[in-house]
Structures are given as C-alpha cells and as structure tokens.
N, C-alpha and C positions, 0 to 999 in steps of 0.2 A: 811762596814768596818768589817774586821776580829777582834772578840774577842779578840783574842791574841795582835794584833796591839792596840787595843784601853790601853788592861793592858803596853804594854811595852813603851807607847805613856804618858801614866798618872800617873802611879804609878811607885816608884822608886826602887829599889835594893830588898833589902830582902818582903820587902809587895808585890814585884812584885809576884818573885819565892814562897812565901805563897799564896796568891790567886791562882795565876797558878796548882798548886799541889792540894790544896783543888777544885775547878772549877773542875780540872781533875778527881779524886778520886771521884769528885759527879754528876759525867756526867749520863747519862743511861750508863746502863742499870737500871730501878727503881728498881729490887729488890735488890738493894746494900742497900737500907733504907738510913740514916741518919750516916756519919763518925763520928769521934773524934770532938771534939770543938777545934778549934783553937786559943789556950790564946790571940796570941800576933796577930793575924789577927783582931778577936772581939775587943780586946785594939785601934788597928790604928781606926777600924771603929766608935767604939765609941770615941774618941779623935776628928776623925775628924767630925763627927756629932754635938759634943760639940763646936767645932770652927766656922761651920758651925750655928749654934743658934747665939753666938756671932756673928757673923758677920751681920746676919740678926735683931737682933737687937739693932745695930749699925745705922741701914738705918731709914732715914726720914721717917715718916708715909705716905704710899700712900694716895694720891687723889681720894673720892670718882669719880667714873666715871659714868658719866650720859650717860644713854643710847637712852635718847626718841630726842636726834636731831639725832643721826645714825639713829634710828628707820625711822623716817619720811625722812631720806634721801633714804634709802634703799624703803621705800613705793612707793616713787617717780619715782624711776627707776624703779620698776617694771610695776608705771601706764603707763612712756615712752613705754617700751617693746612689753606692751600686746595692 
C-alpha cells in the first residue's frame, strides 16, 4: 500500500496535508539535512502518543504465557518429521 493511501486512509484533514508536506520536504535527496519543526504536527503526535499510553493502561494486565508446552509440542513434530 501506497504511503499516501495509508495517510489519506488514517489521518484526517489538516494532519493529513501537514504530514504530507513535511514527508515530502524530507524525502531524499539526504542532503536537504533536517526542515523546520513542525509545532502543530509534533502537537497531534504527541497528543496522540499520550492517548495511546492512556488507553494502554486502561487494558487488564496480560497473562504470563508459558512457553514449555508449545516447546515440547513443537519437539514432538519435529521427532514425527525426522
């Protein structure tokens, strides 16, 4: 999937055409170095990173997950195999 699709697919209106335009401006060639900081792009990204912790520490604590019955099941099919 095309970059572009994936911005005009996920991201809305002005965040869209700010990424779009930064992305572009920082594409190769590498000696363009490092553009302008972008207030209100870094704003959305950090906002949405802060939503994203909230949300994640929102969820149940996962389940340790035991690995030595996959272990010995996978052993098994490989003694079938060989």
């Amino acid at each position: 999937m095309l970059f572009e699709t994936l911005v005009d697919r996920y991201l809305v209106g002005g965040v869209a055409r700010m990424w779009m335009n930064c992305w572009k401006q920082r594409r190769p060639p590498p000696e363009l170095g490092e553009g302008p900081r972008v207030g209100a792009l870094n704003d959305y990204i950090d906002a949405s990173l802060a939503e994203l912790g909230r949300a994640i520490a929102g969820l149940p604590p996962a389940h340790k997950k035991e690995w030595a019955d996959l272990d010995r099941l996978f052993l098994r099919m490989l003694e079938r195999v060989a």
